[in-house]
C-alpha positions in Angstrom: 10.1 -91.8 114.4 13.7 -90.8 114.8 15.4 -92.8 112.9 15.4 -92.6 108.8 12.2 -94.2 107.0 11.7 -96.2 103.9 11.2 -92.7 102.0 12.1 -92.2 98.4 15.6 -92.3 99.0 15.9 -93.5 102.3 15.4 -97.8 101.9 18.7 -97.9 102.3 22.5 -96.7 102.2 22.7 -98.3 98.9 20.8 -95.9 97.2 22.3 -92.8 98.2 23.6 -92.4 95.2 20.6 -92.2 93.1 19.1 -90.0 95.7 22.6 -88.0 95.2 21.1 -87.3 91.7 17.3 -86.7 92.0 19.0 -83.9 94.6 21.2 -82.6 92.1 18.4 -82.8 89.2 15.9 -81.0 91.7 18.0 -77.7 91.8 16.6 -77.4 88.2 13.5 -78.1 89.3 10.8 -75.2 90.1 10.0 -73.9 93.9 6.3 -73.4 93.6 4.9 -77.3 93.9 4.4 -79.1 97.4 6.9 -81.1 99.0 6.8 -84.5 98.7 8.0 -85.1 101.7 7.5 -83.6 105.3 9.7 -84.3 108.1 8.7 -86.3 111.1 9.8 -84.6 114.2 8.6 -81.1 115.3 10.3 -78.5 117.9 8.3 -75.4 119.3 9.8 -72.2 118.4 9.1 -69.6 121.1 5.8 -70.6 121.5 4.9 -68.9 118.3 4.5 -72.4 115.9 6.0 -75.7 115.1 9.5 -76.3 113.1 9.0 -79.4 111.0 12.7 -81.6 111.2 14.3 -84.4 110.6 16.9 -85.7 113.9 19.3 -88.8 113.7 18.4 -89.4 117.4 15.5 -89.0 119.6 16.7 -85.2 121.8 14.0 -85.7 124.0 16.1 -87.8 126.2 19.4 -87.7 127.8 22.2 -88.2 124.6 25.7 -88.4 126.9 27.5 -90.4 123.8 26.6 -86.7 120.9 29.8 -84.6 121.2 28.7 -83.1 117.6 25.6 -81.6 116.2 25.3 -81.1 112.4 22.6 -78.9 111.6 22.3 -79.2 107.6 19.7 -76.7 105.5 18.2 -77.6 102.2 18.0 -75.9 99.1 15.3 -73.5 97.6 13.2 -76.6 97.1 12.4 -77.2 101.0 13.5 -81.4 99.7 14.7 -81.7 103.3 13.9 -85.5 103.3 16.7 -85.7 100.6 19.3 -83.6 102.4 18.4 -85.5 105.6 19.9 -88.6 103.0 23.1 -86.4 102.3 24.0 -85.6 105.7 23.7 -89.8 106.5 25.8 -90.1 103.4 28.3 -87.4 104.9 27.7 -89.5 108.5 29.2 -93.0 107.0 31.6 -91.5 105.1 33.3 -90.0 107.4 32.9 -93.0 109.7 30.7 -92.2 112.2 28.6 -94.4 113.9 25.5 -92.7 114.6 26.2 -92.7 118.5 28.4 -89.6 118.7 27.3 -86.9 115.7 23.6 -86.0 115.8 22.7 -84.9 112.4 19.4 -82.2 112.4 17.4 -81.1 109.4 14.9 -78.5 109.6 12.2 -78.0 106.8 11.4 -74.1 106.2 8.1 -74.8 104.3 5.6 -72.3 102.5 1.6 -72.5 102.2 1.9 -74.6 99.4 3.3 -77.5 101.5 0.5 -77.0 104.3 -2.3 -77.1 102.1 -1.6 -80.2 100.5 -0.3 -82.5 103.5 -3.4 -81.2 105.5 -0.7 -80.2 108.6 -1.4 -78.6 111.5 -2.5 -75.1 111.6 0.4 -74.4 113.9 3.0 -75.7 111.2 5.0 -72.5 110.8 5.1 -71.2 107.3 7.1 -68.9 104.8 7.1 -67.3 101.7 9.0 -69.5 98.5 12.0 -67.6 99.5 11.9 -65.3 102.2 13.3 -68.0 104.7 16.3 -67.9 102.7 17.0 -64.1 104.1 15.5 -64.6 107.4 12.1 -63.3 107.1 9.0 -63.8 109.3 6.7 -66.4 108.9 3.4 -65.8 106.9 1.6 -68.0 110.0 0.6 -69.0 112.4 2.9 -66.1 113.5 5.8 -63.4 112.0 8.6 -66.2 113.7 11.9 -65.8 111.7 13.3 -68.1 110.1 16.4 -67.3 112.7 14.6 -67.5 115.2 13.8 -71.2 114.5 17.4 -71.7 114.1 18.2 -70.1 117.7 15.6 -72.3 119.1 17.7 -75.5 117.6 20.7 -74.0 119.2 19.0 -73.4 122.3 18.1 -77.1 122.7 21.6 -78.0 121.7 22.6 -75.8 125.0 20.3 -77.7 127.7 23.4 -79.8 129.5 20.4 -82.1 130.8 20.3 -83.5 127.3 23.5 -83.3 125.8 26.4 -83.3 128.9 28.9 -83.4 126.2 28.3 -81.6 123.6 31.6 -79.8 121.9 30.8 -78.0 118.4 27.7 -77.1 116.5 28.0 -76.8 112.8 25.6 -74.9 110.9 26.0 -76.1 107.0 23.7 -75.1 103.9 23.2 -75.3 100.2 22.4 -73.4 97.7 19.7 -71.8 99.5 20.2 -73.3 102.5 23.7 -72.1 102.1 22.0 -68.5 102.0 20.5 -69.3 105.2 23.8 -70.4 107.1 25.6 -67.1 105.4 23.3 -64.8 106.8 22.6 -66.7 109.8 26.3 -66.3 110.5 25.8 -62.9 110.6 22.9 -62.3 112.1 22.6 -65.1 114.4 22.0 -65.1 118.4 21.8 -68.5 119.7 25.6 -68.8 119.5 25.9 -66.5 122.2 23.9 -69.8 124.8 26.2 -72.6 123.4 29.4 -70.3 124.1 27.9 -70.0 127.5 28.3 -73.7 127.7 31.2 -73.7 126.1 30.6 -75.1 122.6 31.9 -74.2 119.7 30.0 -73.1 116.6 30.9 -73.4 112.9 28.9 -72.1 110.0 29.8 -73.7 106.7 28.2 -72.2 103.7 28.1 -73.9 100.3 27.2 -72.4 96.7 25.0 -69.9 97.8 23.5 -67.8 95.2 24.3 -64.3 97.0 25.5 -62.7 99.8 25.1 -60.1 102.4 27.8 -57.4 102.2 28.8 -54.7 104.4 29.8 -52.1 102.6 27.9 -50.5 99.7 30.6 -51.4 97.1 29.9 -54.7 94.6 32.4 -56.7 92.1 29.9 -55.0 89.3 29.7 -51.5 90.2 28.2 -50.9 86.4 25.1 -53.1 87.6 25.0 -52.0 90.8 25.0 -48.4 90.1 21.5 -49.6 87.7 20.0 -51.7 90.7 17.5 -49.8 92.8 17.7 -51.9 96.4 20.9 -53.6 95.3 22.3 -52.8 99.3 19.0 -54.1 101.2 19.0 -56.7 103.2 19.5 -59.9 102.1 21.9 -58.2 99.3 23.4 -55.8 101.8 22.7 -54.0 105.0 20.5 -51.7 104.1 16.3 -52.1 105.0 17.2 -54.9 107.5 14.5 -57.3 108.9 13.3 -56.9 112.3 15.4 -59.5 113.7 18.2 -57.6 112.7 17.1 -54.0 114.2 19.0 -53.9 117.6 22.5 -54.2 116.1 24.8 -51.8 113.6 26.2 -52.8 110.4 29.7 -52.2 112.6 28.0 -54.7 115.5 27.0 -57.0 112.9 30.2 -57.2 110.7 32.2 -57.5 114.0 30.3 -60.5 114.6 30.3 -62.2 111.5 34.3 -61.9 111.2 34.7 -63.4 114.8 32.5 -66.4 113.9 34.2 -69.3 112.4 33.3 -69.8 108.8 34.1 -72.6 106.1 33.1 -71.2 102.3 32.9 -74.4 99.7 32.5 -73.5 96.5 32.4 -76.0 94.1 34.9 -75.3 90.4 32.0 -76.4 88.6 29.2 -74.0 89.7 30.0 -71.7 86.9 26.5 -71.3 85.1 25.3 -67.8 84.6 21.7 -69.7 83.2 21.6 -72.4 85.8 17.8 -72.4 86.4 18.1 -71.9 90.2 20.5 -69.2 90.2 19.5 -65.5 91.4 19.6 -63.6 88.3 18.1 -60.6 90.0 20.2 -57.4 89.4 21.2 -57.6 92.8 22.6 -60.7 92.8 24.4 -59.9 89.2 26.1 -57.0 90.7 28.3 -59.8 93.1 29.0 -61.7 90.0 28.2 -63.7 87.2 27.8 -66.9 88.8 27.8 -68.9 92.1 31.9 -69.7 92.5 32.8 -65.9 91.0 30.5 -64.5 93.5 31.9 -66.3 96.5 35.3 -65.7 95.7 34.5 -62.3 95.4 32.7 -62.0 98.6 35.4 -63.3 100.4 38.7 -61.5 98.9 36.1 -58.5 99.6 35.3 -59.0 102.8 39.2 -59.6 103.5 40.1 -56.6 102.5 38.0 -54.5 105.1 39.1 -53.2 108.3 39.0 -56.4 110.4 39.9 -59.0 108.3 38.8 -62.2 108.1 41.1 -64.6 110.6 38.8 -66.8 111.2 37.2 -67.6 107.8 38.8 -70.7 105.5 37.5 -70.5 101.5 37.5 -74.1 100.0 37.9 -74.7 96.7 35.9 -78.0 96.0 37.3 -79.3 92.7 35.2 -80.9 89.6 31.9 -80.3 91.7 29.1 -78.0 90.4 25.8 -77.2 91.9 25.0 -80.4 93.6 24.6 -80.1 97.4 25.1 -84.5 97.6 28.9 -83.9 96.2 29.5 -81.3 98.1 28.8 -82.1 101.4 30.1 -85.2 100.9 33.3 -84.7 99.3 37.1 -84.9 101.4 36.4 -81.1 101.9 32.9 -81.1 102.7 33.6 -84.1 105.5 36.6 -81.8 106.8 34.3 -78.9 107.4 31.4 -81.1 108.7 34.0 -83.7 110.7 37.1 -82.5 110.8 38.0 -85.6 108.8 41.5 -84.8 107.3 42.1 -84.8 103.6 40.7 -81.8 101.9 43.6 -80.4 100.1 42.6 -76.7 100.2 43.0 -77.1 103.7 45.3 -74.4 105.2 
C-alpha cells in the first residue's frame, strides 16, 4: 500500500521522464475533470474527514532510520499521483535510499473527484481552487486545507514514530506552491515540531500569486482598478477563519521568522500560460509567474523586519514544469541540502 504502484507513471524509475512531461503538459490542461488517480493512504484530520495521500513508508509504525520528511503539494490539477513520481525522482537524485527521507503527498480533491471514484462519504473535499488559499472544505465538514496540513505535521511530531526526526520541508508547485506560501504564513503545526525540536522549511515554487502585507502592489495602476485586490489570498484583507486569531503584524512576524526557499524558474515568463492567474488581483503583482516572485520578495525585503531568513533561487532554463524544478541542483538543495545550486548564498 505504501510503497509506489504500477500507476501511469510509476512502473518504474525509467519512466520518470515521460511522466516529467505528461506533468508539465498537464499544467495546460483544465481543472474541472476527475482525477485519474487517487492516492492510497488516508490520515484523519481532527476528526472532521479523511486526507487522501501518498507516503514512501508505512507511519503507522515505529520509523527510527527517517531524519527527513518531504511533504510535496501538487499543482491546480490535484495529479498528486504524478508529483508523488517527482518527489521519487528528487529522492534518487539526490541519492537517498528510501530508509532515511520520508516523502508525503497529500491530494486536496474537489466533488468532481468523489463522484467519480465512488469514495467515501468521509473523503474531505474542496472547491477547484479554494484549497490553494486555505479554505474550508465543501464536506463532509468546513476542515481547512491548513488544517490538514497541521494534522501531517502533527504526526510528524509523535517521537513514538519518528525518534529521530530533524527537518520538515513543506515544498509546492504552481498551486501547490500557493499552498506552501500561504501555509508559511499562516501555518500552526510548526509551533509542535519546534516543541520537538525539528526544524521546518517551506519551499515555494512558481506560484501564480502571493499574499502581501501591505496594501501596496508592483502595479499600482491595476491595483488601484481591482475591487478585492488586498483580500486574502491576494493580501490580508477578508481573511479566512483559520486566520482570525492573529494580526497582519502577528502574521507577517511569523512568516519572516520562518525559513523560506523561493524557486523561480527563468523560463516561467508567460503572461498567456493557460494556468496562470490572470485575475486583476493577481496582475496587479506582475505580469507573470518569475516577475511576480521577484517582486514579492524584493517587496517583502524592504519592510520593517526584513527577510533574514528567506533565500530567492533563480532556477535557470526551467519554465512552468514542477518535474524540473524540484528536481533540478537547486530544487535537491532546498529539498536535501544537496550542494550544487549556484544561486546558493
Amino acid at each position: 500500500m505504501f510503497i509506489m504502484r504500477a500507476l501511469s507513471c510509476f512502473a518504474a524509475i525509467a519512466l520518470s521522464l515521460a511522466c516529467g512531461r505528461a506533468l508539465a503538459a498537464d499544467e495546460d490542461a483544465p481543472n474541472r475533470k476527475p482525477v485519474k488517480v487517487v492516492a492510497d493512504a488516508r490520515l484523519a484530520v481532527g476528526g472532521q474527514g479523511m486526507l487522501p495521500l501518498y507516503l514512501s513508508s508505512d507511519w503507522s509504525i515505529p520509523l527510527p532510520a527517517i531524519s527527513r520528511a518531504i511533504i510535496v503539494l501538487h499543482g491546480r490539477l490535484r495529479n498528486a499521483d504524478e508529483y508523488y513520481m517527482s518527489a521519487h525522482t528528487a529522492q534518487v537524485a539526490a541519492g537517498d535510499d528510501g530508509k532515511s527521507a520520508l516523502m508525503i503527498v497529500p491530494q486536496f480533491l474537489a466533488e468532481i473527484d468523489i463522484e467519480a471514484h465512488k469514495l467515501p462519504a468521509d473523503t474531505l473535499r474542496w472547491s477547484l481552487e479554494g484549497w490553494e488559499g486555505g479554505d474550508g472544505a465543501l464536506a463532509p465538514n468546513p476542515v481547512s486545507s491548513f488544517e490538514a496540513l497541521d494534522a501531517i505535521l502533527a504526526k510528524l511530531s509523535d517521537r513514538r514514530i519518528f525518534p529521530n526526526l530533524k527537518q520538515v520541508v513543506v515544498a509546492g508547485h504552481s498551486g501547490g506552491g500557493q499552498v506552501a506560501q500561504r501555509y508559511a504564513i499562516a501555518g500552526k503545526g510548526e509551533a509542535m515540531l519546534s516543541r520537538q525540536h525539528i526544524d521546518v522549511r517551506y519551499v515555494v515554487a512558481n506560484p501564480s500569486s502571493y499574499a502581501y502585507f501591505s496594501a501596496e502592489r508592483p502595479v499600482p495602476a491595476i491595483a488601484a482598478s481591482c475591487s478585492g485586490y488586498n483580500n486574502w489570498k491576494y493580501g490580508m484583507d477578508e481573511r479566512p477563519p483559520y486566520l482570525a486569531d492573529a494580526t497582519p503584524a502577528a502574521l507577517e512576524q511569523r512568516y519572516v521568522d520562518r525559513d523560506v526557499i523561493y524557486l523561480l524558474g527563468t523560463l516561467d515568463t508567460n503572461p498567456e500560460h493557460p494556468a496562470l492567474d490572470k485575475s486583476c488581483m493577481a496582475k496587479a503583482q506582475g505580469p507573470y509567474r518569475y516577475a511576480r516572485g521577484h517582486a514579492y520578495v524584493d517587496a517583502i525585503a524592504k519592510r520593517d523586519h526584513g527577510t533574514p531568513n528567506h533565500r530567492v533561487w533563480d532556477v535557470a532554463g526551467v519554465g512552468h514544469d514542477g518535474d524540473k524544478m524540484l528536481t533540478s541542483k537547486c530544487g535537491l538543495a532546498a529539498l536535501f541540502d544537496i550542494p550544487g545550486c549556484g544561486a546558493e548564498r
